[in-house]
MIKE-965480 format. One line per 3 residues: number of its first residue (from 1); their letters; for each residue x, y, z of C-alpha. Coordinates in Angstrom, 2 decimals. Example, Ala and Ser with C-alpha at 12.3 -4.5 7.8 and 13.67 -1.06 7.14 Angstrom:
BEGIN
1> as> 12.30/-4.50/7.80  13.67/-1.06/7.14 $
This chain:
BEGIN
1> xxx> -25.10/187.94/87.72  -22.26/190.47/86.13  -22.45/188.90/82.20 $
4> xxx> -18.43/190.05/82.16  -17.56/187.46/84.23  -15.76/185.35/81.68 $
7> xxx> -14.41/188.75/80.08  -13.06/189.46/83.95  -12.02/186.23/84.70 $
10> xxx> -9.64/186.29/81.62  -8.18/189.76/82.42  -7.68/188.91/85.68 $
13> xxx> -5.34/185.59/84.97  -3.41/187.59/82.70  -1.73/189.71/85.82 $
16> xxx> 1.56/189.36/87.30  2.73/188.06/90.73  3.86/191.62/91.43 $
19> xxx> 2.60/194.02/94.25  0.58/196.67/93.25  -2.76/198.39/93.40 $
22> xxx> -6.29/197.45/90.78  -8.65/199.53/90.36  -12.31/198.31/89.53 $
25> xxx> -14.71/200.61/87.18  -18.37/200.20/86.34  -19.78/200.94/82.95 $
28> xxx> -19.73/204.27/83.20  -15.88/204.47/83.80  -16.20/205.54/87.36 $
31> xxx> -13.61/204.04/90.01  -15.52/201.96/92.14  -13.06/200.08/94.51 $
34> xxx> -9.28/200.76/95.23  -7.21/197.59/96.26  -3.79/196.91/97.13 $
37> xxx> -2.49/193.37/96.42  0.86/191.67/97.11  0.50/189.48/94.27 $
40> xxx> -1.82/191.28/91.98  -2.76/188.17/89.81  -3.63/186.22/93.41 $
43> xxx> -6.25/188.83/95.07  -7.89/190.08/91.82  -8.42/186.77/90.09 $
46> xxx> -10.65/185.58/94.17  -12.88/188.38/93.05  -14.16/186.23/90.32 $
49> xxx> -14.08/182.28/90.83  -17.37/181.29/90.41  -17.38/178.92/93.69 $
52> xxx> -16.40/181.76/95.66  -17.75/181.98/99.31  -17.86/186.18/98.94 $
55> xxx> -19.19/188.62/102.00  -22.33/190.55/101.04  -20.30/193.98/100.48 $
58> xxx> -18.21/191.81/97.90  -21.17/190.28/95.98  -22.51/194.12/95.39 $
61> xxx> -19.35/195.19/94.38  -18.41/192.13/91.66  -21.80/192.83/89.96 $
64> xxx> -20.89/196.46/89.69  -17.53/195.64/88.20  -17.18/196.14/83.99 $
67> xxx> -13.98/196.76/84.17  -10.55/197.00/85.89  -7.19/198.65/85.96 $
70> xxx> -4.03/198.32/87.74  -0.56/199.69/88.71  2.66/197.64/89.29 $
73> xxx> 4.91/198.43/92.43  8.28/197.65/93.42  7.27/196.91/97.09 $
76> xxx> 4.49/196.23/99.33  4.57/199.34/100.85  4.76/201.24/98.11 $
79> xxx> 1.35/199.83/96.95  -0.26/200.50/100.11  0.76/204.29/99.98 $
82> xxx> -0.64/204.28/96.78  -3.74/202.41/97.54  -4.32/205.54/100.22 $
85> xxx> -3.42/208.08/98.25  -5.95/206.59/95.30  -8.66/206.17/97.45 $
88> xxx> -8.46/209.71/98.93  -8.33/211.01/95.27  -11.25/208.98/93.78 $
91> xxx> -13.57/208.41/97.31  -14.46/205.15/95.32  -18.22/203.81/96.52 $
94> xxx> -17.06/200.40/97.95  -13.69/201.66/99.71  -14.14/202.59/103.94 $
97> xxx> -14.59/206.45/103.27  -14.37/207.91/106.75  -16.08/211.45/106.02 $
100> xxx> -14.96/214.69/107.95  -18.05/216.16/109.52  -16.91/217.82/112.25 $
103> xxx> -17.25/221.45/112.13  -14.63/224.06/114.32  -15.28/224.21/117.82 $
106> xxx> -14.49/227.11/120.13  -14.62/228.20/123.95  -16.76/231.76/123.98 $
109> xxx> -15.66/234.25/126.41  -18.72/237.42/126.45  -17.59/240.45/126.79 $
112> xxx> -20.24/242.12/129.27  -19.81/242.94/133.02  -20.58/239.47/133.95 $
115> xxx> -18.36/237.42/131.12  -19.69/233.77/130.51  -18.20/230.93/129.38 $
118> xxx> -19.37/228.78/127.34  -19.17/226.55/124.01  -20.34/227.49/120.66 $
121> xxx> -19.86/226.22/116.90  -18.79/229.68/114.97  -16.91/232.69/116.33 $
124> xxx> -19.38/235.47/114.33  -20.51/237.26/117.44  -17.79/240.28/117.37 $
127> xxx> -19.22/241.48/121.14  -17.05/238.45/122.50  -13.69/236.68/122.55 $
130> xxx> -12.96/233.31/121.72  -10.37/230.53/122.53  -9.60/228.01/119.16 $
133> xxx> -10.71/226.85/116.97  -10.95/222.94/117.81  -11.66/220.08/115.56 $
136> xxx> -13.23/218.39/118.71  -16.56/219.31/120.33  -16.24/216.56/122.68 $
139> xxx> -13.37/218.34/124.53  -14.38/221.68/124.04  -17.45/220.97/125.68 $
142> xxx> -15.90/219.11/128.43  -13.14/221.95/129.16  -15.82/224.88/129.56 $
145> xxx> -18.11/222.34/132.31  -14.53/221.73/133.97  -13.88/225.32/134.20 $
148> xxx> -17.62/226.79/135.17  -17.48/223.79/138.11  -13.71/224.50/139.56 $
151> xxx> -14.32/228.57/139.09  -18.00/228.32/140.22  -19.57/230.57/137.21 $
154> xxx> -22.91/230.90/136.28  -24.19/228.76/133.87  -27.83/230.21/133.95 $
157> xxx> -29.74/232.50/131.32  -29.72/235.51/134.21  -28.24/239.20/132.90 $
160> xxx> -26.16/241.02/135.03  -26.35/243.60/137.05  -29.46/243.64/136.04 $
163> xxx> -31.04/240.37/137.43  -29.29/241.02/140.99  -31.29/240.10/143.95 $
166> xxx> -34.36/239.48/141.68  -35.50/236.08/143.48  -33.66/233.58/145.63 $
169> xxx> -30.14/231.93/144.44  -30.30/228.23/142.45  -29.87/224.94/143.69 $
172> xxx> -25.79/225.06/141.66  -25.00/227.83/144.36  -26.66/225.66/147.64 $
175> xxx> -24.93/222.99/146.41  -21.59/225.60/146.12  -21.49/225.01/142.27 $
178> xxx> -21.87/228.49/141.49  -20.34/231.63/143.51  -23.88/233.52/143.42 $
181> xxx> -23.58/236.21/141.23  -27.01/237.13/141.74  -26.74/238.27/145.12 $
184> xxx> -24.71/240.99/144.13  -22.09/240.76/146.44  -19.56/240.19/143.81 $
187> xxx> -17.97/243.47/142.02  -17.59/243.09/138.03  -13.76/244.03/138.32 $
190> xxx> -12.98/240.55/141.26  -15.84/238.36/138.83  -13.38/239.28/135.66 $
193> xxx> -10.19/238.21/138.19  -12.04/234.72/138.27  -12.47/234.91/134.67 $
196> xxx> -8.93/235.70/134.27  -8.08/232.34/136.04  -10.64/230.04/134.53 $
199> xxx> -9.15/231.19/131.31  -5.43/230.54/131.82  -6.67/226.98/133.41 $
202> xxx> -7.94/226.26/129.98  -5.14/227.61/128.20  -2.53/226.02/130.79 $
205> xxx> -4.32/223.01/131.67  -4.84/221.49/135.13  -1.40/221.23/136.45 $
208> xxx> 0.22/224.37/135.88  -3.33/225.83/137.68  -3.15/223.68/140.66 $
211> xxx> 0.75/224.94/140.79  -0.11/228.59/140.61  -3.42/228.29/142.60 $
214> xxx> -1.54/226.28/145.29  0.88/229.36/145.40  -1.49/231.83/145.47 $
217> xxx> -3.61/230.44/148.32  -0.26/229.84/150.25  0.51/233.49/149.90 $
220> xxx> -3.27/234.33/150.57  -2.99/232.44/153.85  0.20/234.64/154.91 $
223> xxx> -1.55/237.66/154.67  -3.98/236.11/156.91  -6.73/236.41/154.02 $
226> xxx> -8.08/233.52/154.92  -11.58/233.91/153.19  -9.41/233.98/149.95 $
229> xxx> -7.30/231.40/150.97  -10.44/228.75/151.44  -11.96/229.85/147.72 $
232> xxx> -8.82/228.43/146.58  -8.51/226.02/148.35  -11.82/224.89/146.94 $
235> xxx> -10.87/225.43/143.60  -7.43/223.34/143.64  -9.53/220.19/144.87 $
238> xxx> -12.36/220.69/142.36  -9.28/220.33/139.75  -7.47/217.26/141.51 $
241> xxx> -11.29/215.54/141.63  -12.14/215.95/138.19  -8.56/215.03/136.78 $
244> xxx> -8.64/212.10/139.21  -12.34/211.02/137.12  -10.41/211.05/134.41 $
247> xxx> -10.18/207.13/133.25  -6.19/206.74/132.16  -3.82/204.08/132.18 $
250> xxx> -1.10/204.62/134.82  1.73/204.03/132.68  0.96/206.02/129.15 $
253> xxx> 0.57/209.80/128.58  -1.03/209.44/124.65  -2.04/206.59/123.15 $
256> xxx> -5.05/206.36/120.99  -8.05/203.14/121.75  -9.98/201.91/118.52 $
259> xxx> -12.65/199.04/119.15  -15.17/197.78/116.85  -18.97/196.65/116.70 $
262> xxx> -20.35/194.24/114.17  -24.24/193.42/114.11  -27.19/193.23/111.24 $
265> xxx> -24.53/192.97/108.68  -23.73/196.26/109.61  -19.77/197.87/110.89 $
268> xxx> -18.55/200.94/113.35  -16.08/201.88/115.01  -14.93/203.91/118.16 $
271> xxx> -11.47/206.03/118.79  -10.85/206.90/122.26  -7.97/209.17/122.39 $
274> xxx> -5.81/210.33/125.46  -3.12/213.04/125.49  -1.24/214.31/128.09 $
277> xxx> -2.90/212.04/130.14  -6.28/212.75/129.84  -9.48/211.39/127.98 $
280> xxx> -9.45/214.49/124.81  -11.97/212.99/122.32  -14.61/210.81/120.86 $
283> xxx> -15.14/209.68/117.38  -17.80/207.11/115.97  -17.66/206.24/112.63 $
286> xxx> -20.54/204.06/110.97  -18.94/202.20/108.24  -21.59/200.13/106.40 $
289> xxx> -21.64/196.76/105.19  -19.60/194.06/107.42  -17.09/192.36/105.41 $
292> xxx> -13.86/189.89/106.74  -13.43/191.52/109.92  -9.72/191.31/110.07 $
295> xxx> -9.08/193.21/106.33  -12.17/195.73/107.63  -10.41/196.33/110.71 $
298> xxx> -7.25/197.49/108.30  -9.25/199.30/105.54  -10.66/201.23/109.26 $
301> xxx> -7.14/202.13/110.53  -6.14/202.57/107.03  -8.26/205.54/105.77 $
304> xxx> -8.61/206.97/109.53  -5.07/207.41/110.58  -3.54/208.27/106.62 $
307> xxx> -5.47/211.56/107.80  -4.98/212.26/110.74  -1.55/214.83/111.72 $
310> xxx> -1.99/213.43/115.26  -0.20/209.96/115.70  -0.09/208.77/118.90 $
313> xxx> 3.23/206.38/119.82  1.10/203.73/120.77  -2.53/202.74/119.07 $
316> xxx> -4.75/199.77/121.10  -6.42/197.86/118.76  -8.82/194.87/119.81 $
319> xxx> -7.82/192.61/117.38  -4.85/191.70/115.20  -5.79/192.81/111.60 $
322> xxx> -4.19/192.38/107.97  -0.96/193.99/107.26  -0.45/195.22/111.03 $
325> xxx> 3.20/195.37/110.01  2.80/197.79/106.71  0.63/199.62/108.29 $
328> xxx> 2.73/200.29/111.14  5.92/201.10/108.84  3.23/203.42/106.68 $
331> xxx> 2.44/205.31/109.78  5.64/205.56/111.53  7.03/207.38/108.35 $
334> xxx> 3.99/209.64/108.29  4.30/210.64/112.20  8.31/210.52/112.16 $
337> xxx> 8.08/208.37/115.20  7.37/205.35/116.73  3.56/204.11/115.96 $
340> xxx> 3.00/200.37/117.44  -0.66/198.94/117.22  -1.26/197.23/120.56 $
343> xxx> -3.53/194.41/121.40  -4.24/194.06/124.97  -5.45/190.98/126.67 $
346> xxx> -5.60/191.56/130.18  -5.31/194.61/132.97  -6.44/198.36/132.02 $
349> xxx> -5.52/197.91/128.61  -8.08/195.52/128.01  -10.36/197.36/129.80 $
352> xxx> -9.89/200.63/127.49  -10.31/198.42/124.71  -13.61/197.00/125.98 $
355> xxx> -14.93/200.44/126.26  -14.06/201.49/123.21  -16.04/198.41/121.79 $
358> xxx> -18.92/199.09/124.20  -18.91/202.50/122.57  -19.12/201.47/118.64 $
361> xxx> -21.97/198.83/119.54  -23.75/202.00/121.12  -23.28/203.82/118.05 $
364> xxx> -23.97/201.10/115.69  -27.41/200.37/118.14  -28.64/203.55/117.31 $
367> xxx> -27.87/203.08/113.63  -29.37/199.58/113.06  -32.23/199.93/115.80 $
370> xxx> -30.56/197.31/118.14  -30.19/197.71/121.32  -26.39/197.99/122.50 $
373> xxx> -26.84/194.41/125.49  -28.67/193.09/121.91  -25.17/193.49/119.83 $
376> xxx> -23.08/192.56/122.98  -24.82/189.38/123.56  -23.97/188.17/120.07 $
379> xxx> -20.75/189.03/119.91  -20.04/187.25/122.98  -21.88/184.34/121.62 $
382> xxx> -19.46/184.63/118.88  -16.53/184.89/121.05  -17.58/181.87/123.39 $
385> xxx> -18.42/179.60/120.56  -15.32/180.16/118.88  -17.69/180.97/115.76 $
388> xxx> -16.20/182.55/112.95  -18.73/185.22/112.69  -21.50/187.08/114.38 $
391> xxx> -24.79/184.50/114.83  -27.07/187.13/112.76  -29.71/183.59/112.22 $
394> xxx> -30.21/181.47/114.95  -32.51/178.39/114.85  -33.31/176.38/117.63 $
397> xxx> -35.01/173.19/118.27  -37.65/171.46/120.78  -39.30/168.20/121.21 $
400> xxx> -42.80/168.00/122.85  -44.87/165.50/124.02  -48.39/163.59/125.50 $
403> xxx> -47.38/160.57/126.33  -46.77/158.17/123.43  -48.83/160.26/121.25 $
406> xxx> -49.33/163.63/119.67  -45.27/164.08/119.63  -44.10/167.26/117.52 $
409> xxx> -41.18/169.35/116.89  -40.91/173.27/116.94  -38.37/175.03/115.27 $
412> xxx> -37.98/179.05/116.01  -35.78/181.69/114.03  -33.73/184.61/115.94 $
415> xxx> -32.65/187.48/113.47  -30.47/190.09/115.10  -31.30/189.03/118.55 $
418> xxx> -35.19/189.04/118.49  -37.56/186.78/116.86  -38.40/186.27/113.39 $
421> xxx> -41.13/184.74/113.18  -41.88/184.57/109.85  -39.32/181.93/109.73 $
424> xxx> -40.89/179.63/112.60  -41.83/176.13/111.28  -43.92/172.89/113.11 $
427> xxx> -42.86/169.27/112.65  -45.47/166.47/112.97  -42.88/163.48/114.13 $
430> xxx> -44.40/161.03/111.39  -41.38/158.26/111.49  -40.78/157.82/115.58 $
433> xxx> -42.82/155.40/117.83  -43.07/156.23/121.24  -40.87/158.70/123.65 $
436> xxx> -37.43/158.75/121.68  -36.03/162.28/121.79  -33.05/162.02/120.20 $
439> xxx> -34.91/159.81/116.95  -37.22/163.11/117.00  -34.86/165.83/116.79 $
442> xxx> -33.24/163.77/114.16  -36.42/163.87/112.29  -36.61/167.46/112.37 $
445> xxx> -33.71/168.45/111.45  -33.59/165.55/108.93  -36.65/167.19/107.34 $
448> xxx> -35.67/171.14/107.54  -32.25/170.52/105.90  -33.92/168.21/102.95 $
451> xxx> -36.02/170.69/102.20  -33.10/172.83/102.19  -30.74/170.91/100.01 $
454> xxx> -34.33/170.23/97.47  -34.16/173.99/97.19  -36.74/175.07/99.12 $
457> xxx> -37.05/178.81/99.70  -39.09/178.86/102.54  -35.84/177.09/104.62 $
460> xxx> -33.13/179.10/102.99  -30.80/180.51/104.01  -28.83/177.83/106.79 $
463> xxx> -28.91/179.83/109.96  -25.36/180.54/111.26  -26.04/178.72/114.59 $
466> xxx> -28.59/176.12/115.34  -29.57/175.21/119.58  -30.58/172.45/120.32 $
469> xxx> -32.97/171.92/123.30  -30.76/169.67/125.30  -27.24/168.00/125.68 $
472> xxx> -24.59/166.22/124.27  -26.87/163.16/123.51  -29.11/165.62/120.98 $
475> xxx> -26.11/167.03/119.51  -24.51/163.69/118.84  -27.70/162.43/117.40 $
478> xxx> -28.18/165.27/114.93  -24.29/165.62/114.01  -25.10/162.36/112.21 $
481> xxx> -27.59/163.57/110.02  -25.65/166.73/109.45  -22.38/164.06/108.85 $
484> xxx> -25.10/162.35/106.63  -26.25/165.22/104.45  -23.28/167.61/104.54 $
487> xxx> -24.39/170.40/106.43  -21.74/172.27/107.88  -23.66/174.98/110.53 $
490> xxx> -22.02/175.27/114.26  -24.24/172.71/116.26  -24.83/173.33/120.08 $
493> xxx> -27.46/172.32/122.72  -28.65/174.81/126.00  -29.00/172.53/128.85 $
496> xxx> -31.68/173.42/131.95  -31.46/172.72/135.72  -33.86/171.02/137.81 $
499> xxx> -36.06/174.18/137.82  -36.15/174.11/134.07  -34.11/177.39/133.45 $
502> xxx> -31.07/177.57/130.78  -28.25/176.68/132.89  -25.57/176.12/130.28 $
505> xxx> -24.28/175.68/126.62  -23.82/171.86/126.02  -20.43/170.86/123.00 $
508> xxx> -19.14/167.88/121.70  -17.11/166.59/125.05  -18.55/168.72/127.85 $
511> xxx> -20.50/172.12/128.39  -19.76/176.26/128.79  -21.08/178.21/131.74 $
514> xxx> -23.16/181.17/130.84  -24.85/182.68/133.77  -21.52/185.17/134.84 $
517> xxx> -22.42/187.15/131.14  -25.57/189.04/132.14  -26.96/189.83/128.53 $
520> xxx> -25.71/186.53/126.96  -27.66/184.95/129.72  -31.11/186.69/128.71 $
523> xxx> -30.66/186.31/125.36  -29.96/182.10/125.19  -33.11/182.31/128.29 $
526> xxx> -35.44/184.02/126.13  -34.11/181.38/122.78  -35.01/178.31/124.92 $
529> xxx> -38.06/179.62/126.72  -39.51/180.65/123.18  -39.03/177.59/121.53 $
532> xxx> -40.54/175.69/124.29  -43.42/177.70/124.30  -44.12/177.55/120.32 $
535> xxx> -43.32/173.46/120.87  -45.70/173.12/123.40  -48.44/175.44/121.88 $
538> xxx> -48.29/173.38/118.72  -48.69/170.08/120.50  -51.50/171.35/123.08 $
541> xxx> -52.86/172.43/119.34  -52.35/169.16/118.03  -53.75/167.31/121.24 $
544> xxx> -56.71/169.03/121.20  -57.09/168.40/117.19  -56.69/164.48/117.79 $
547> xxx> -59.47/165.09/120.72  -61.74/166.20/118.10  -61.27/163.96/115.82 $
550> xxx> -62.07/160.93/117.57  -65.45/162.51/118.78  -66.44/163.71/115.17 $
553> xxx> -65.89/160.00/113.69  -68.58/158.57/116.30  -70.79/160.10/113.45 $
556> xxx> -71.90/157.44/110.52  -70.13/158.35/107.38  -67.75/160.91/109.02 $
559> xxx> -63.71/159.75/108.66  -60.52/161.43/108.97  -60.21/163.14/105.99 $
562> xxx> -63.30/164.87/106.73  -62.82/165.73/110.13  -59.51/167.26/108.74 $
565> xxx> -61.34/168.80/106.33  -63.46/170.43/109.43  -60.46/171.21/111.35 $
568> xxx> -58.52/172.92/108.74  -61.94/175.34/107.67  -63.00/175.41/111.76 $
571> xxx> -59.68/175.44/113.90  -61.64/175.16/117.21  -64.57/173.99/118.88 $
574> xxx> -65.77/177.23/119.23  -65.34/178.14/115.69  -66.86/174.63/114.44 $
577> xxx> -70.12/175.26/117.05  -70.67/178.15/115.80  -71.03/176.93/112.02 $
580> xxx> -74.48/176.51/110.24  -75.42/173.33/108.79  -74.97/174.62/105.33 $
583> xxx> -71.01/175.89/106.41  -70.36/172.22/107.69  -72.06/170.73/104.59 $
586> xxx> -69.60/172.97/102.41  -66.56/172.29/104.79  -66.73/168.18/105.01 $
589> xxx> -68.22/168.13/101.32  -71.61/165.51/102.52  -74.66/165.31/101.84 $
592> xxx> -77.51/167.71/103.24  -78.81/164.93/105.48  -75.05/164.46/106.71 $
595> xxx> -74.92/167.80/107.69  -77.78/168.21/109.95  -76.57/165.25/111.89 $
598> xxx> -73.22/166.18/112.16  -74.96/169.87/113.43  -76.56/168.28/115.73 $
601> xxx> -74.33/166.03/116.94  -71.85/169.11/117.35  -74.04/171.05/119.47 $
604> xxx> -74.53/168.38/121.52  -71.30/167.21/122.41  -69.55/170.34/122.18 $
């Protein structure tokens, strides 16, 4: 708890309702957060209410806070182009710092009989020539594959002349991805022609190659060198093949596709970018704690396009965020052009934006030590539900039963997608005669959220999601004791077929189909068959248990709080048959005499 609360509260009511940018500080005077506000008194003031509902980036930032400054604007966007220009200044701890790793990129040309070319991350070897540099890897590395496949160049660790006719050609030149060099059939001064090309194709780019390739194979054809002529030919539809992989969307040249992953608390993000048509580069960027995901998705675009001198017109986004509108104004006066933010919700625009997401949550798998279908399945869950955040605790609920007797309730705990089952709990239905599953689950969850509400920490915290084994009939039941107690946690039931397999997602007034989404699928399969499984292993437990005890009270002077005495030291037969007499005498607290009957009576009827 931050002990200048009251001291920050104060402060903070004291502001104007003027736009304008705060500043918070910890003790030692260092900035730790940069914020832009349109009413200054407003946002600052929510940091410290003492019944507010703050993210878990937010709670580690207020107890930092000692202290706080601020500046007054005359507009909106004049605060937010000094909120960017602050937080590049003072990189402040809790602000989205996008760090520059990247390192310059360049296309190596040797210079040897026998050029290669090939990628590399410093130009220091004088002995060669290089094209760049480039702040992207991603396309450098994909322009020198592009142009070793189309020109058919070596790409293997053989020296020539010197390695010519040593053994047999590779597989790359059966396959006719490489000319074979190595046969030495091909003169240094026609290899460094091909060089010649493959290096104007990656200066030119594809189009103005297949143009002047097209013409030169033409001409090549006239003078009846037809040999020529098919090498050409060869390379112009190597070009058209591997600019027809290219994923683009029909009807846009540059555009830029930003998607984002949320999972374990955790944030990233992706940015796909096409120019001139064609897929250019990559970035990931991990960014830390999840917060509100609309005002992270702006802090994101925020500090990530305020730096870049490449603005594309057009920028897909997968959601609408905070401030689209500044931020659009901010960047269209940066770029001196158009800049819209796009959100797609059908066709190939949606499409780019799903792979853009697909792409953070396999970044942010690797981070957090999730699989990627893990973090898809959630958010999906998230999506279908209509919740209003990732399900990071799940908790779901099953009945089991003998008969009339031996009824009990299991309650399992998904963390992140996968089990925790440090958090699993059994229920003993004490209040229910008979078969009455909806009275049971009542019970249950009667029970768990008392124990909740009395403070218990072995229940905290309320899951984000609780499933219900069954339908609308459980849900209904159990919405009155949440009604009842005030608990406010999305309620839903998974509903089986007549083979017992999860079939659906049972709501309040009817029920979502499931099985077309492959990974959400497993993952609410895998919920229901594990809590059936812990239900029924408890009650098998508990059958077995009651089994017991009704044989160990045929002794004289053995009741039920001794046989529970037995069963808690003992746990099974096995266990209990294998005790001395002395063990027993200690467990069930009788006499000596006692305990040599109740020995023998064990290893006779067990």
């Amino acid at each position: 708890m931050n002990e200048r609360l009251p001291y920050l509260r104060d402060k903070a009511n004291h502001l104007p309702l003027e736009p304008g940018v705060y500043l918070m500080k910890n003790a030692e005077g260092t900035i730790i957060y940069v914020g832009k506000a349109k009413a200054l008194k407003n946002r600052v003031t929510s940091y410290f209410r003492s019944n507010s509902q703050h993210n878990a980036k937010t709670i580690k930032l207020v107890e930092h806070i000692h202290d706080f400054e601020f500046i007054v604007t005359q507009t909106e966007l004049d605060a937010l182009v000094l909120e960017c220009s602050l937080i590049k200044l003072h990189q402040p701890k809790y602000n989205i710092l996008l760090k520059d790793d990247k390192g310059y990129n360049y296309i190596k040309i040797s210079r040897e009989e026998y050029p290669r070319i090939t990628y590399t991350l410093n130009n220091s070897d004088k002995n060669a020539d290089y094209i760049g540099p480039f702040t992207s890897g991603f396309t450098v590395k994909q322009a020198v594959e592009e142009a070793n496949t189309i020109f058919c160049l070596p790409t293997c660790k053989k020296k020539f002349p010197r390695d010519f006719n040593k053994e047999r050609p590779c597989l790359n030149h059966d396959i006719k991805r490489c000319m074979g060099v190595c046969e030495g059939k091909i003169s240094s001064e026609e290899y460094k022609k091909i060089i010649a090309e493959a290096i104007k194709y990656l200066e030119d780019g594809s189009k103005t190659s297949v143009e002047e390739l097209t013409a030169q194979m033409e001409q090549a054809a006239e003078n009846l060198e037809f040999e020529r002529a098919a090498r050409l030919r060869d390379r112009i539809a190597a070009i058209t093949r591997l600019t027809a992989q290219q994923k683009i969307l029909d009807y846009k040249q540059e555009y830029d596709i930003v998607g984002m992953a949320v999972n374990v608390g955790q944030a990233s993000f992706a940015v796909i970018k096409y120019r001139k048509g064609r897929l250019v580069d990559k970035e990931n960027f991990f960014v830390g704690d999840e917060y509100q995901t609309s005002e992270m998705r702006r802090d994101f675009l925020l500090s990530y396009y305020t730096k870049q001198e490449d603005i594309p017109k057009e920028i897909y986004v997968d959601e609408e965020f905070d401030e689209m509108e500044l931020l659009t104004e901010l960047l269209r006066s940066q770029a001196n052009h158009a800049v819209k933010f796009v959100v797609p919700h059908r066709g190939d625009g949606m499409a780019q934006v799903l792979l853009a997401q697909k792409n953070a949550g396999e970044y942010l798998a690797l981070r957090v030590g999730r699989t990627a279908k893990e973090i898809k399945a959630l958010e999906d869950l998230k999506m279908l539900l209509g919740l209003e955040k990732v399900p990071n605790i799940i908790e779901s609920y099953d009945i089991s039963n003998f008969g009339d007797t031996g009824v009990v309730g299991g309650m399992i705990v998904y963390r992140n997608g996968r089990p925790f089952k440090a958090g699993y709990r059994k229920f003993a239905i004490k209040t229910v005669d008979g078969q009455n599953d909806y009275a049971c689950m009542q019970e249950v969850l009667r029970r768990r959220m008392t124990r909740y509400l009395d403070g218990d920490e072995s229940f905290m915290p309320l899951p984000d999601l609780i499933l219900l084994d069954g339908g609308k009939g459980h849900i209904s039941a159990v919405s009155e004791v949440f009604d009842e107690l005030k608990i406010d946690v999305p309620l839903f039931g998974l509903v089986k077929d007549s083979k017992h397999r999860t079939r659906a997602i049972a709501k309040e007034g009817g029920e979502i189909e499931i099985k077309s989404n492959r990974p959400l699928f497993a993952l609410l399969t895998n919920i229901q068959d594990e809590v059936h499984r812990f239900s029924i292993t408890f009650q098998r437990v508990r059958h077995k248990q009651k089994t017991y005890s009704l044989e160990l009270t045929e002794v004289k002077g053995i009741g039920e709080a001794k046989v529970k005495a037995l069963l808690k030291t003992f746990k099974t037969k096995a266990a209990m048959k294998d005790a001395s007499a002395e063990e027993l005498q200690k467990a069930a607290k009788v006499s000596v005499e006692k305990a040599r009957e109740l020995y023998d009576f064990i290893q006779e009827r067990f």
